[in-house]
Every structure is written in structure tokens, then in C-alpha cells.
N, C-alpha and C positions, 0 to 999 in steps of 0.2 A: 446540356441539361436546361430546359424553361426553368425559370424562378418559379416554386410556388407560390399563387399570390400574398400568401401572408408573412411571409419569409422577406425583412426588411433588406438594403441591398447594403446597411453597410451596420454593427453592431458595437458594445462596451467592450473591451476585451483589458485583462491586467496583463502588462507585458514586460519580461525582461529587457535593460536597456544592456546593464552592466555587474561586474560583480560587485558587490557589496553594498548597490544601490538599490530603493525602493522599485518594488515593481511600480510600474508608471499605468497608470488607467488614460485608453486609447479609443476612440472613435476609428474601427479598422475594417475593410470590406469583410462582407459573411465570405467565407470561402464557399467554391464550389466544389463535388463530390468529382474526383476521377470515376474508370469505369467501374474498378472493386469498390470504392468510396461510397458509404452514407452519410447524409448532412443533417444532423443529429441537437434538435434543440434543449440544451443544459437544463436542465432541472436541481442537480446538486452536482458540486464537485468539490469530493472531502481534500484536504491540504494534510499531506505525508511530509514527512523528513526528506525525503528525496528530495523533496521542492525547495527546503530552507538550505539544502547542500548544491541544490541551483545556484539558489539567490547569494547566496555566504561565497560560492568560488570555489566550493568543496571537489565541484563536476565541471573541469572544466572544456567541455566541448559541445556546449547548447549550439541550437542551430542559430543565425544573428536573430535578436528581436523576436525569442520563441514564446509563446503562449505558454506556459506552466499548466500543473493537473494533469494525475494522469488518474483519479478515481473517478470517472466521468459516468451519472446516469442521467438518461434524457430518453426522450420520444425520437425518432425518424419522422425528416420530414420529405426528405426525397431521395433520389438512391440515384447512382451510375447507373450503364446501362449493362454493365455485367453484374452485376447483382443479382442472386438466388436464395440468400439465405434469410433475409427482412425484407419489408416493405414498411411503406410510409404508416406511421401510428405504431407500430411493433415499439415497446420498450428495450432498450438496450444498455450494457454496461460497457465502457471502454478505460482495458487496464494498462501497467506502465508498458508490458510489449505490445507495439505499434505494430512492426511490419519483421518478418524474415524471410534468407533467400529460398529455403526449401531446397536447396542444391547440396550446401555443401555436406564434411562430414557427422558434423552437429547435429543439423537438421534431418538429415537420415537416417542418423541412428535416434531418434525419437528424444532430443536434449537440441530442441530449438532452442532454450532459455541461452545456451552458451554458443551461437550463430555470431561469427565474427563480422558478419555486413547486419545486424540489425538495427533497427531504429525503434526506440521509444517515444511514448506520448507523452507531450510535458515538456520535453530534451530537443529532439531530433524532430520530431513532428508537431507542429501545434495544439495544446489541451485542452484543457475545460475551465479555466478560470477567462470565461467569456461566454455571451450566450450564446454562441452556436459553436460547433467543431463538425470536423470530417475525419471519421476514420475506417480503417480498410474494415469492411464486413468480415472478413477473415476471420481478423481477430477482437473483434467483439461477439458478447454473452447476452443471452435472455437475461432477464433479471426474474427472480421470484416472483411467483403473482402475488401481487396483493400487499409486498411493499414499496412504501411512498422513496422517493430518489435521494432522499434525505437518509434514510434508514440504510439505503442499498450503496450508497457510494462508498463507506467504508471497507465494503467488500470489495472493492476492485485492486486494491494493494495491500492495506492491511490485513484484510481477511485472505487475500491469497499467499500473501508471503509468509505470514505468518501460519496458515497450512500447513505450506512446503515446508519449511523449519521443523514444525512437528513431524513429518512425515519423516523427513532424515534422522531425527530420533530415534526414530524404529519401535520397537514396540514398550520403550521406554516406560515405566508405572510414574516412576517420583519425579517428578517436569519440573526443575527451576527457570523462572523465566525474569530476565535481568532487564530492567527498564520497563513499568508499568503503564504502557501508554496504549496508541490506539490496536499496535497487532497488537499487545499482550491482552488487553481486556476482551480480544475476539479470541485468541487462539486458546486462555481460558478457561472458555465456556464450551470448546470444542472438548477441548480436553477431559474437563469433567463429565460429559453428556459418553464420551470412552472409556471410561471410568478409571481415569490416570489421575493421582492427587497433585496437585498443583502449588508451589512454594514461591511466592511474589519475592522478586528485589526490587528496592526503588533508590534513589537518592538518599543517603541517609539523613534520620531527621526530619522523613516526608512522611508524615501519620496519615494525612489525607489521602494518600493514591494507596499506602498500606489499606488502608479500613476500605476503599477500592475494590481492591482485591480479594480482601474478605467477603465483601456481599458477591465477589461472584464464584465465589464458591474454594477460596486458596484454603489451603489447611493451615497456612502459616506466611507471614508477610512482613518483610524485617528491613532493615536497610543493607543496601550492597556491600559494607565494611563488615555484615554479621556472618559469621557460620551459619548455614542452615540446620535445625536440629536432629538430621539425620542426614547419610550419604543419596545424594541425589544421583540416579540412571542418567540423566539427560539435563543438559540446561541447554537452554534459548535465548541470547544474546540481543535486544534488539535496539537498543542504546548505543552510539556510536564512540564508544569509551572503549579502547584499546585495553585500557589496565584491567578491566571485567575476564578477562580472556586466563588469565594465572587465576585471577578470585574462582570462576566458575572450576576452572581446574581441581582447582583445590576441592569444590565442592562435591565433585561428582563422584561416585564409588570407581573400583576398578572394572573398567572394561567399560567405564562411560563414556557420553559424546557430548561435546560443546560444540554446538551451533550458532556461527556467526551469522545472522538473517539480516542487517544492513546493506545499504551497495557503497557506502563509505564509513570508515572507523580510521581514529586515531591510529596513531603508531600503538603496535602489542610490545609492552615494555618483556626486555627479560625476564626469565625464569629456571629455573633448576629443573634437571630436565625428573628428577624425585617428580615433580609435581605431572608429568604427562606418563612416566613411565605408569606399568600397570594395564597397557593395550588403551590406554584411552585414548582420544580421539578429538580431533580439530577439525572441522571442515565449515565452509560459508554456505552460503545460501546465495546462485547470480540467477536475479529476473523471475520467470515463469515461464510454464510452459501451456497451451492451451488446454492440454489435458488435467493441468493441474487447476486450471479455472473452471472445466465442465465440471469437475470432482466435488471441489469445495462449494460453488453454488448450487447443488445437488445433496451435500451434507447439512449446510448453512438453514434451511427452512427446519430442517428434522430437531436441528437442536432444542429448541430455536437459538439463533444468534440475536441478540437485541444490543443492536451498538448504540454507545450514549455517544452524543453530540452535543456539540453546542454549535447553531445556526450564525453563520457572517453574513451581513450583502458581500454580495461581489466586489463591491470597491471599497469595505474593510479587509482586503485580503493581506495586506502590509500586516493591519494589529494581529488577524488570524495567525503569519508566520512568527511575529517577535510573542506572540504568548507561546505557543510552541517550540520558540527557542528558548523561550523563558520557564518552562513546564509550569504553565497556570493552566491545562489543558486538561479536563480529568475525561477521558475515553478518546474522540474525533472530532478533530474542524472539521466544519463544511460551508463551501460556500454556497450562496443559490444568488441566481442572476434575479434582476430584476423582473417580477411578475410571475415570475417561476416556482416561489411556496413551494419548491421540494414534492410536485405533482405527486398523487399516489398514482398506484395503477388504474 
């Protein structure tokens, strides 16, 4: 591939060294795009839990020295030479799945999300917390016209995982959703736009992220040690707190589902199996699947989705994880590289 000429030859990028240590802000070469590969300059890239279960040691098999972020939107600015699905200027999102092999049995039976060779972005492949990234056209998404890359990088994991969560609920009415952060305040406003009532848990003690959830629409928002005032169909889990798992239980009527939507959670303390009997239901949430990102970017305009942010530079991405681990965070980090204002369309 030629460099195009405004495409510098080497960029900022925040980079894992080690676990439990600050990401490190690095002067590192712009990669260049294999032939699936577009070389994609960052506009916004929102900061998920996944990334602090990077940095904390929680995930431990990053590739060495990996670029974090995997809610990546940006412009194309050059492409491989097997590329057919974008070209240069095309907006694009790139989510936490990276690449799969399309062989195995996973993959064939249309449950890419659980591919034992795949790699993610952020993890396995280098992210968006830098101004430029490469990743396979495959598996990147249009974005919405007409939103800015600020607005739209929420949607690349928390709006997708938190989707799919919903969607394993099944036709669930009464939605408790445990941990009010960036999926819950997207999945929601999905939810309510379905006409599903929605019941916030947060930290107990947290009125802020409760009265949250009230403006977006919860019918009730209590802390996690509360009963809900009625038996909940379905709760959504997306707080990395093991012990949520017996609470939700309890919460839910007979023949409900708890949905674990994390890709790491504490140990799930015991329980009586009183509390699961009654046909109810445990299952997790691994990854995504493409068709579950054309689905929810295709829902997400109709609601409309309007994810709250709060804007980093790029090289506050340390304070952006320790407020996130610290929950001062009320909706989505994001970070935007330098000169990049979070581009609209």
C-alpha cells in the first residue's frame, strides 16, 4: 500500500505494558492495512469494562504491547487491496470481534461470537485508544448517518452486547437490569422504545445513577441489596459482581432468565437450588456476532439511542479507566485522539 499523503508515518497510541500498570502513552509506527485490512483514522473510541479487565489482569492473554479499545469510530483512509466493502472517506465502526476462522463448527452454524480461533480488538489485535487503527473490513459496520463518532462509539460494545442480552431474554416484559452504566443506559432506551418496563439496580446507596435511570425511562431504580416491587421476567446482569447472580435469581418470577452480559465476573457465590428451581434460567452473553451488529445499528437510529458521554483526550485514558473503575462515570467514556473532536458525519 502507498501512504496517503496525509497519513503521518508514525502516531500517539496508549499502550498496555503490563498488568496492573498504567497504560503508557507511546510515539508508535501508523500500521499498515493487510489485503482484508482498512487503515481507519480514530475519531472516538468509547472505554468499556473489558479494557479495565485488560489493564486490572482480569483477561489474561493480550497480545504483548496491545493497543486497548475495541469501540472504534473513525473515517477510512486507505484500504488493502482485497477490499470491496469501504473505501477511503466511508465512515466506519469497529467492535470487540476482530477477525474469525469461518471454518469451524461455530462459525457454521451462524454462532461466530463462540469461534475457538478468534481474535478481538483491543485484546488480540490492536484498538482504538490511538489515532489510527487497522481492522479487517469483514468485520466492521457503517455507522448511522448523521451521527458524530462521539455519539456512535458507544454503540460498538455497549450497545451491541447489551442488545444481545436483551435479545436472550426473549420476549421478556419486566427487564431488571443490574449495574447502571454504559450498556444499561443504551439497552434501556431500546427496551422502552419495545415497550418492555424497565427496573434499574445500581450500587446501593447510588441516587445519582438511580435518578439515571429514571430520566431514561425505568419505572423503578433501587439499589442491588433491594427487592424489586414486583417479579421480574428477565434481568441483565452487566456489573462484574458474581454475588448479583442468587440477587437477580431471586428477583425474577418462575420461568425467568438471568443474563450474564460481562466477559469476566467474580466468582458466583452459592445458593439454594429453591432459588433457581421453578424452570428459571442462567445463561451468559460470549462476544458478538456480525449479524447481531447489522441488527442493533439498524434498530439504534429508530429509537433513537442518545448515549451520554463524557469526552477524554486520548492521553487522559488512565483517569478515563480509574473513574470507571471508580463508577464516577454516569452513561460512556470516550476517548478522542488529538484534533479529532469526535468528527460528525
Amino acid at each position: 500500500m502507498t501512504r496517503p499523503p496525509a497519513v503521518p508515518e508514525r502516531m500517539r497510541a496508549m499502550v498496555f505494558a503490563r498488568a496492573g500498570a498504567p497504560l503508557e502513552a507511546r510515539d508508535v509506527p501508523v500500521p499498515a492495512p493487510d489485503a482484508h485490512e482498512v487503515l481507519i483514522r480514530v475519531g472516538a473510541c468509547g472505554v468499556c469494562r473489558t479494557d479495565l479487565h485488560i489493564v486490572d489482569g482480569d483477561l489474561t492473554a493480550p497480545k504483548p504491547a496491545v493497543i486497548p479499545g475495541h469501540e472504534i469510530a473513525g473515517v477510512i483512509v486507505a484500504a488493502g487491496l482485497e477490499v470491496t466493502r469501504f473505501r477511503a472517506g466511508d465512515r466506519v465502526g469497529v467492535p470487540w470481534l476482530g477477525w474469525t476462522c469461518g471454518a469451524c463448527p461455530y462459525c457454521r452454524s451462524g454462532r461466530e461470537n463462540l469461534c475457538d480461533r478468534a481474535r478481538f480488538t483491543g485484546y488480540q489485535i490492536d484498538g482504538g485508544f490511538a489515532e489510527y487503527t487497522v481492522a479487517d473490513e469483514r468485520f466492521c459496520f457503517a455507522l448511522p448517518q448523521g451521527w458524530s463518532d462521539v455519539r456512535a462509539a458507544p454503540l460498538l460494545c455497549a450497545g451491541l452486547i447489551g442488545s444481545r442480552a436483551l435479545r436472550l431474554a426473549g420476549d421478556a416484559r419486566r427487564i431488571g437490569l443490574y449495574g447502571f452504566g454504559a450498556a444499561a443506559h443504551i439497552v434501556a432506551q431500546v427496551a422502552r422504545h419495545e415497550g418492555r418496563d424497565v427496573y434499574a439496580f445500581t450500587r446501593p446507596g447510588d441516587a445519582r445513577s438511580q435518578q439515571f435511570a429514571r430520566t431514561l425511562g425505568a419505572v423503578w431504580a433501587g439499589g442491588s441489596d433491594v427487592a424489586p416491587p414486583v417479579p421480574l421476567d428477565a434481568a441483565l446482569i452487566f456489573a462484574p459482581v458474581g454475588a448479583l447472580v442468587p440477587a437477580a435469581l431471586r428477583a425474577v418470577a418462575k420461568g425467568g432468565t438471568v443474563v450474564c452480559a460481562g466477559i469476566h465476573m467474580s466468582d458466583i457465590p452459592a445458593f439454594p437450588y429453591a432459588d433457581l428451581w421453578g424452570e428459571r434460567v442462567i445463561r451468559s452473553v460470549a462476544n458478538l456476532t456480525r449479524e447481531d451488529g447489522e441488527r442493533f445499528l439498524a434498530i439504534a437510529p429508530a429509537v433513537p439511542v442518545e448515549t451520554q458521554t463524557i469526552v477524554y483526550p486520548l492521553e487522559d485514558a488512565n483517569r478515563a479507566l480509574a473513574d470507571l473503575r471508580e463508577g464516577r462515570i454516569e452513561g460512556a467514556a470516550v476517548l478522542v485522539p488529538p484534533g479529532a473532536e469526535g468528527r460528525p458525519a
